[in-house]
C-alpha positions as CSV (number, residue, x, y, z in Angstrom):
1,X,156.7,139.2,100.1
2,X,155.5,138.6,103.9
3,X,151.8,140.2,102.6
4,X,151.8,137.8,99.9
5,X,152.7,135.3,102.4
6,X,149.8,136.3,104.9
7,X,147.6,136.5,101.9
8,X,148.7,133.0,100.9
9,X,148.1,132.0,105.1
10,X,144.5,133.3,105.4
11,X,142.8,131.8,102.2
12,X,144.2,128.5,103.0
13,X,143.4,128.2,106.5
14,X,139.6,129.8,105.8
15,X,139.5,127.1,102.9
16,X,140.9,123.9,105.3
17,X,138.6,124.9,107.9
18,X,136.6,121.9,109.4
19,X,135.1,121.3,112.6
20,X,135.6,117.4,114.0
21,X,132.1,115.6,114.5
22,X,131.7,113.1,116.1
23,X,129.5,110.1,115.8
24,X,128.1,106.9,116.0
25,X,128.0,104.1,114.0
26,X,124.2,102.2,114.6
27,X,123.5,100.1,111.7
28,X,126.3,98.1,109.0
29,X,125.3,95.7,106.8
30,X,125.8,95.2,103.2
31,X,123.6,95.4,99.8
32,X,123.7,92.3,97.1
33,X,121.5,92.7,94.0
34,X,122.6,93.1,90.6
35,X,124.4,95.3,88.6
36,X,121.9,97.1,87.3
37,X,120.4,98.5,90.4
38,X,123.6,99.6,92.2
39,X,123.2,102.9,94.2
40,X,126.1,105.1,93.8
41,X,128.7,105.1,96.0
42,X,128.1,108.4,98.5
43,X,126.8,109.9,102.0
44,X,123.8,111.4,102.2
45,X,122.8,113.4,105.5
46,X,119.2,113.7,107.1
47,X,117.8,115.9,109.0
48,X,114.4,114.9,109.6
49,X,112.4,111.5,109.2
50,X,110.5,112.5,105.6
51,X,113.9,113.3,104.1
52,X,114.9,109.8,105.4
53,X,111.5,108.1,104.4
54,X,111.9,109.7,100.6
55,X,115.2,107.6,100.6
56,X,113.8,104.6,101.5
57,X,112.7,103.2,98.2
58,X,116.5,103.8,96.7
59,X,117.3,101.3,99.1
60,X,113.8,99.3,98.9
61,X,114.8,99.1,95.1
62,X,117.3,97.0,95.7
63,X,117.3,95.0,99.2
64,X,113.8,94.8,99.8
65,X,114.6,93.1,103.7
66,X,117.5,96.0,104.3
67,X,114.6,98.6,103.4
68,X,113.0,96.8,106.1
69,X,115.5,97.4,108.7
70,X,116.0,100.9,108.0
71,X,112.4,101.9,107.9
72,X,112.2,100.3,111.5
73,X,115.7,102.0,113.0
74,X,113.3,104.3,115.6
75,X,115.4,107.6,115.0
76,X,115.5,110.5,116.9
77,X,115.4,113.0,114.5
78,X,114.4,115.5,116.9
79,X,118.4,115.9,118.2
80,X,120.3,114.0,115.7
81,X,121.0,113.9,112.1
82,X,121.3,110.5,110.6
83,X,124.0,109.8,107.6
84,X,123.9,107.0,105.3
85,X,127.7,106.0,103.9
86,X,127.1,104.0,101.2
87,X,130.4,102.1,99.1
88,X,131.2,100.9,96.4
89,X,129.8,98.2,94.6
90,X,131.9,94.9,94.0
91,X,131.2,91.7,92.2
92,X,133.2,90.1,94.8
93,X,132.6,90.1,98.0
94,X,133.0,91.8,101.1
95,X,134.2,95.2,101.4
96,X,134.2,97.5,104.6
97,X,133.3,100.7,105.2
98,X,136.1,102.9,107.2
99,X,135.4,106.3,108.6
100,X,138.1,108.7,108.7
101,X,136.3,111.2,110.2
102,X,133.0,113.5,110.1
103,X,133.4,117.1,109.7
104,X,131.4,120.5,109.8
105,X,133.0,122.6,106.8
106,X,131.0,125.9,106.8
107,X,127.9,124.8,108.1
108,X,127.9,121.4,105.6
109,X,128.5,118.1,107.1
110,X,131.1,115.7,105.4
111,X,131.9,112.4,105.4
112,X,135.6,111.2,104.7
113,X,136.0,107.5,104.8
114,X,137.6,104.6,102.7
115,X,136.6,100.7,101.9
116,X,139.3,97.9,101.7
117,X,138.5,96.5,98.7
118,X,136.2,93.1,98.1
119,X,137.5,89.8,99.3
120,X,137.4,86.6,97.0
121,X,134.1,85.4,97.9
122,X,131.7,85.4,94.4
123,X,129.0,87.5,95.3
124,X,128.1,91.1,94.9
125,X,127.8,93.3,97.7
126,X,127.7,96.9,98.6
127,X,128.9,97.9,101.9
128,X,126.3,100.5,103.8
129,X,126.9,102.2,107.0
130,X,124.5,104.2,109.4
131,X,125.8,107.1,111.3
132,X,124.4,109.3,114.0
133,X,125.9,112.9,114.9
134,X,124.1,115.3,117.5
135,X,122.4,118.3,115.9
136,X,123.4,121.5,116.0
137,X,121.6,123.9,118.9
């Protein structure tokens, strides 16, 4: 019993094993567009400025003037990786973004956050949130 215990102890702590990051939050704002060019709800983390500039036209396709702002952000991709938090997307609007907390789970960076859900206000909208976290050295 007290080696299936231990047994039971070590694969659960290797498995919960994350690493607090922390970060900064340098750009929210919030997508509107139609249905039919939502982007999923997800993070996505970059490590350099091509695999941010390859993302670009995702966001391009559907705010045109948000692309704008993102392609002009003057990164420093050089020590820090940049994560994009993207929500939900509502026909009402506004949600927000909430970021429980960034983690470092065996070398792979992830997001846990939540939205509060849309208010009454008829228009669609899709929260986004920018994050910065220091590099590893």
């Amino acid at each position: 019993m007290i080696i299936g215990l231990m047994f039971l102890f070590i694969n659960c702590s290797k498995e919960e094993t994350r690493d607090r990051i922390s970060y900064e939050i340098i750009h929210e704002n919030s997508l509107s567009y139609s249905e039919e060019n939502k982007i999923p709800k997800q993070f996505k983390v970059f490590e350099n400025e091509n695999e941010w500039n390859i993302f670009i036209p995702e966001i391009e396709r559907v705010n045109p003037n948000q692309a704008e702002i993102l392609k002009n952000l003057n990164f420093d991709f050089i020590n820090n990786n940049l994560i994009i938090v993207i929500g939900e997307y509502f026909f009402y609007c506004c949600s927000e973004i909430t970021i429980v907390g960034v983690y470092n789970n065996r070398e792979k960076v992830t997001v846990d956050f939540y939205e509060s859900g849309p208010g009454e206000l008829t228009a669609v909208s899709q929260a986004i949130l920018i994050l910065k976290i220091k590099k590893d050295k």
